[in-house]
PABA-317710 format. One record per residue (C-alpha): y, x, z; chain; residue in three letters; residue number from 1. Coordinates in steps of 0.1 Angstrom, whole numbers, plus 5000, padded with zeros to 4 digits. Last residue first. Layout:
<site py="Y" px="X" pz="Z" ch="A" aa="ALA" i="NUM"/>
...
//
This chain:
<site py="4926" px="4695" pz="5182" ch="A" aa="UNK" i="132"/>
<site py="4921" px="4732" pz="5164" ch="A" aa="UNK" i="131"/>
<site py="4938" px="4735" pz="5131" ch="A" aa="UNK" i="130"/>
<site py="4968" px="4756" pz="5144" ch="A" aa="UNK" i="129"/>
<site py="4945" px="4780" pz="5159" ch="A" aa="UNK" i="128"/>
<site py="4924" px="4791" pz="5125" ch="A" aa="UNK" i="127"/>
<site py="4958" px="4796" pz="5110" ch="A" aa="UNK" i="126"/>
<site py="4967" px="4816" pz="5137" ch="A" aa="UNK" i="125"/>
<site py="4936" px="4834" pz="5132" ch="A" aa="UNK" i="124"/>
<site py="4938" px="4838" pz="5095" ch="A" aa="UNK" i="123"/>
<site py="4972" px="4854" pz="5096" ch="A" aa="UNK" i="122"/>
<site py="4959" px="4879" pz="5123" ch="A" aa="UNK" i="121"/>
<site py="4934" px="4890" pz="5103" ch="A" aa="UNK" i="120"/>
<site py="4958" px="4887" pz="5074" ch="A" aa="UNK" i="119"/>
<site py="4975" px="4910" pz="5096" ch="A" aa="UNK" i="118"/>
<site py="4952" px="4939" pz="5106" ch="A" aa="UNK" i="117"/>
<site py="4940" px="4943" pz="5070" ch="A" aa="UNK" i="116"/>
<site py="4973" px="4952" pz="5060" ch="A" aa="UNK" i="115"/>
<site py="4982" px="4976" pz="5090" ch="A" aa="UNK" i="114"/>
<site py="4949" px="4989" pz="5083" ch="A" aa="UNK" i="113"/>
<site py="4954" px="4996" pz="5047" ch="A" aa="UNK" i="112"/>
<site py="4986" px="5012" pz="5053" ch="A" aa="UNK" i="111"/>
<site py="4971" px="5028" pz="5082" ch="A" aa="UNK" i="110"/>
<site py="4946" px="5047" pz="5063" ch="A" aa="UNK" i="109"/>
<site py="4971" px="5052" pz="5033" ch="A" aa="UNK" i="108"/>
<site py="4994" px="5072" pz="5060" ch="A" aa="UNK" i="107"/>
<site py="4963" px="5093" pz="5069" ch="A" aa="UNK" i="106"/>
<site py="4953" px="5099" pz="5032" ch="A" aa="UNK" i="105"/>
<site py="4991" px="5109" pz="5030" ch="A" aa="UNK" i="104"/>
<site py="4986" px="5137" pz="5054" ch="A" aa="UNK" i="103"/>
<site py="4956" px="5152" pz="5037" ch="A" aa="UNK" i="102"/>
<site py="4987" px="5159" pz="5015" ch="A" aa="UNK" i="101"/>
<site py="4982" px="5166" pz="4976" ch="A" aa="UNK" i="100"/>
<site py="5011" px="5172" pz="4956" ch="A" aa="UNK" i="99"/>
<site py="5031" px="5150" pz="4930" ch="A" aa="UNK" i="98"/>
<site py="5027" px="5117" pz="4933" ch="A" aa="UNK" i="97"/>
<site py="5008" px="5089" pz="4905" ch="A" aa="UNK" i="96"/>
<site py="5024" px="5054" pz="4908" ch="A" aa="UNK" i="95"/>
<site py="5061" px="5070" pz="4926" ch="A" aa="UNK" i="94"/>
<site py="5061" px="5103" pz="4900" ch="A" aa="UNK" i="93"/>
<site py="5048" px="5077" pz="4870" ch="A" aa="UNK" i="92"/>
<site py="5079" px="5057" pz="4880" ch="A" aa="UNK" i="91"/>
<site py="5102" px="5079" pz="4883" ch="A" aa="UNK" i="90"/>
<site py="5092" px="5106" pz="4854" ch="A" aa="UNK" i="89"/>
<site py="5078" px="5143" pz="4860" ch="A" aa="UNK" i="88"/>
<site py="5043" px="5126" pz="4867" ch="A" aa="UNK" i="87"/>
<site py="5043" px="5115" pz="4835" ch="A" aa="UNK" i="86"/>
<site py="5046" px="5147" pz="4827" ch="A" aa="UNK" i="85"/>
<site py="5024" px="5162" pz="4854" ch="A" aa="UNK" i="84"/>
<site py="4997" px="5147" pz="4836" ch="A" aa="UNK" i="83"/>
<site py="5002" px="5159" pz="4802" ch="A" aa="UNK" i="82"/>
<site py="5006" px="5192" pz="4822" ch="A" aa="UNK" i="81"/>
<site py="4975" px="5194" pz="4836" ch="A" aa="UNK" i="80"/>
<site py="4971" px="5195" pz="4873" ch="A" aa="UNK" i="79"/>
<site py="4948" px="5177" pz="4891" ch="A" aa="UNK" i="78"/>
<site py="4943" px="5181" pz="4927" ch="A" aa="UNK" i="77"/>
<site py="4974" px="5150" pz="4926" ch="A" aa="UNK" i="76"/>
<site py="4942" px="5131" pz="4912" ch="A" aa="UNK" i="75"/>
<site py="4926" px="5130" pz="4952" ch="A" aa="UNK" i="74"/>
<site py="4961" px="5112" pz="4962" ch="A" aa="UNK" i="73"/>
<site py="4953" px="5082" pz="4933" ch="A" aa="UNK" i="72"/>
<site py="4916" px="5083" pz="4945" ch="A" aa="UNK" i="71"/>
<site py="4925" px="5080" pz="4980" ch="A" aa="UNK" i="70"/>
<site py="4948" px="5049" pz="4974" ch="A" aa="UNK" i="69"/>
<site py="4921" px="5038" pz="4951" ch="A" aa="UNK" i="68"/>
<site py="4892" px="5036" pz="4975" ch="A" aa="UNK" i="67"/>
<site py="4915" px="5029" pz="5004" ch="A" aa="UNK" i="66"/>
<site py="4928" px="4996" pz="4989" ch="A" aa="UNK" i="65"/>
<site py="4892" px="4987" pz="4982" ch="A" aa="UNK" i="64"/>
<site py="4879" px="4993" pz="5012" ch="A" aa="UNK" i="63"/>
<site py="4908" px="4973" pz="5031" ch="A" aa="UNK" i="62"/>
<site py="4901" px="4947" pz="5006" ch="A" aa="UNK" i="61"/>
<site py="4869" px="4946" pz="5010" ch="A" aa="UNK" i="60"/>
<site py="4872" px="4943" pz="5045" ch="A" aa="UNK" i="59"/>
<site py="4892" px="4914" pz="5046" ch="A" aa="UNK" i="58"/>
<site py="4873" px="4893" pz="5023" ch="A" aa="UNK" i="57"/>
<site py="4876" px="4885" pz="4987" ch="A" aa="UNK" i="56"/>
<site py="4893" px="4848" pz="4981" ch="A" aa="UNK" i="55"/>
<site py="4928" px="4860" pz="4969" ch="A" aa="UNK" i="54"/>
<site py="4913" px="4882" pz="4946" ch="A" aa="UNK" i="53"/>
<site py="4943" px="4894" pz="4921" ch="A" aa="UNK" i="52"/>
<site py="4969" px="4888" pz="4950" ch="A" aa="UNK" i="51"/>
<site py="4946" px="4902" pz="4973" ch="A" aa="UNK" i="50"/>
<site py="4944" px="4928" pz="4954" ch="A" aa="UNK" i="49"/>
<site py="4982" px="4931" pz="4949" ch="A" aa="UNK" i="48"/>
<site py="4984" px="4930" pz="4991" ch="A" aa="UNK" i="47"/>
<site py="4958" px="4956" pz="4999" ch="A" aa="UNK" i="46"/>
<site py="4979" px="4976" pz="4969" ch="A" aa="UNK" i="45"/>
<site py="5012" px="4973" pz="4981" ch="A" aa="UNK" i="44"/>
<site py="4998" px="4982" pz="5018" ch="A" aa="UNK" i="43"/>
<site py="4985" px="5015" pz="5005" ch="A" aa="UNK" i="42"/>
<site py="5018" px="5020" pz="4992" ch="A" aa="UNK" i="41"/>
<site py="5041" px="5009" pz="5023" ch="A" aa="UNK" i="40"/>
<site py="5019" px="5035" pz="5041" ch="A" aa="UNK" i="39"/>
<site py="5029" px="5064" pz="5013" ch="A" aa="UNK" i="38"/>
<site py="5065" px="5053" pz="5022" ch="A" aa="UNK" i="37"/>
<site py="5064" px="5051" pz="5054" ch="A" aa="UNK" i="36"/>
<site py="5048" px="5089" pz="5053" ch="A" aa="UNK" i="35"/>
<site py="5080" px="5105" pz="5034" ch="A" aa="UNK" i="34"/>
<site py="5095" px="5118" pz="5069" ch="A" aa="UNK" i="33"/>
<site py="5083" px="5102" pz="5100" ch="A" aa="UNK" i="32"/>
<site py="5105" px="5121" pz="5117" ch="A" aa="UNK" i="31"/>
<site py="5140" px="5108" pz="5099" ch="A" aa="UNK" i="30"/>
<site py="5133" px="5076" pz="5114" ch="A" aa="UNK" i="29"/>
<site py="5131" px="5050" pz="5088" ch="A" aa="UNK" i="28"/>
<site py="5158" px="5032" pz="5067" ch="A" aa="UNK" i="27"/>
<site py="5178" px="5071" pz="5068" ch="A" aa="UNK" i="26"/>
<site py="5159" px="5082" pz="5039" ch="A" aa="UNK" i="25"/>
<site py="5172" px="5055" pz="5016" ch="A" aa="UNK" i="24"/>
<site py="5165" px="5055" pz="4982" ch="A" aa="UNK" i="23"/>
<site py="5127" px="5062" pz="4991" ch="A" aa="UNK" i="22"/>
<site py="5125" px="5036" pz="5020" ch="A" aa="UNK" i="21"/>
<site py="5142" px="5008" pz="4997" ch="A" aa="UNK" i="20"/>
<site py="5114" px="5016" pz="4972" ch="A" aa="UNK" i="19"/>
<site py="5092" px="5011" pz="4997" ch="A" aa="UNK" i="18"/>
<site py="5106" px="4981" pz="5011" ch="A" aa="UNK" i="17"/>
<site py="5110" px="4961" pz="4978" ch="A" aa="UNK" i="16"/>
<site py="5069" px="4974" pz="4969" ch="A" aa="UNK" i="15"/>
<site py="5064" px="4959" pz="5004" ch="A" aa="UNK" i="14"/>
<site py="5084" px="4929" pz="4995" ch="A" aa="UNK" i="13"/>
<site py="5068" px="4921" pz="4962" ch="A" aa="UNK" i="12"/>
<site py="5036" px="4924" pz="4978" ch="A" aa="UNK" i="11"/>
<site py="5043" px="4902" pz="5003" ch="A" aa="UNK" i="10"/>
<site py="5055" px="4873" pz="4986" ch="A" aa="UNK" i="9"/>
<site py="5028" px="4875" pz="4963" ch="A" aa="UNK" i="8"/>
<site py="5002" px="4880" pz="4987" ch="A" aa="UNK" i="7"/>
<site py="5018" px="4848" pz="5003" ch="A" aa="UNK" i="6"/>
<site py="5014" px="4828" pz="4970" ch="A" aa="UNK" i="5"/>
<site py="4981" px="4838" pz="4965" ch="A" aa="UNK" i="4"/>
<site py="4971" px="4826" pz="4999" ch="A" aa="UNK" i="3"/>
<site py="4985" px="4791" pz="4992" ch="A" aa="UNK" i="2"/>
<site py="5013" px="4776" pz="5011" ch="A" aa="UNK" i="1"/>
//
């Protein structure tokens, strides 16, 4: 199977899996509070990259999927109310937020991390299953 077609696949169920962790509080421990979700965000956009790039390395797309996870949390400091309109409906609350959290930029860190770490691992089993 090609790579697009697994970033596909995964992508559509991380974003399946974070939706699933926000209608249902009790899918995670109740400890970890809204992080999985924020992590599960990150990791939607490592794997929609990849989708859109499937050739870019690993690290750019870790880079990337930082750059605009931070970005997106850094524009919750931002507080007009056009914004926080859009941020008043579902889906511009779950694209956009609400508050700021250095907390989230931790959760985006190992979202990216967790997504870098397996297509690192992907491409070393691959890697192993062509050896003679």
């Amino acid at each position: 199977m090609n790579a697009r077609r697994w970033y596909a696949i995964a992508f559509i169920g991380v974003v399946a899996l974070g939706l699933a962790s926000r209608r249902y509080p009790g899918l995670f421990p109740a400890f970890l509070g809204k992080y999985p979700g924020d992590t599960l965000w990150a990791l939607m956009v490592f794997c929609g990259l990849g989708l859109l790039n499937p050739g870019c390395s690993t690290a750019r797309l870790a880079f990337y999927a930082l750059l605009i996870s931070y970005a997106d949390e850094l524009s919750q400091l931002y507080q007009a109310p056009w914004i926080n309109q859009i941020r008043g409906t579902s889906i511009g609350h779950l694209i956009l937020g609400s508050t700021f959290s250095w907390l989230d930029m931790l959760a985006y860190t190992v979202g990216a991390a967790f997504g870098a770490l397996c297509k690192t691992m992907a491409g070393n089993l691959r890697s192993k299953s062509r050896e003679p």
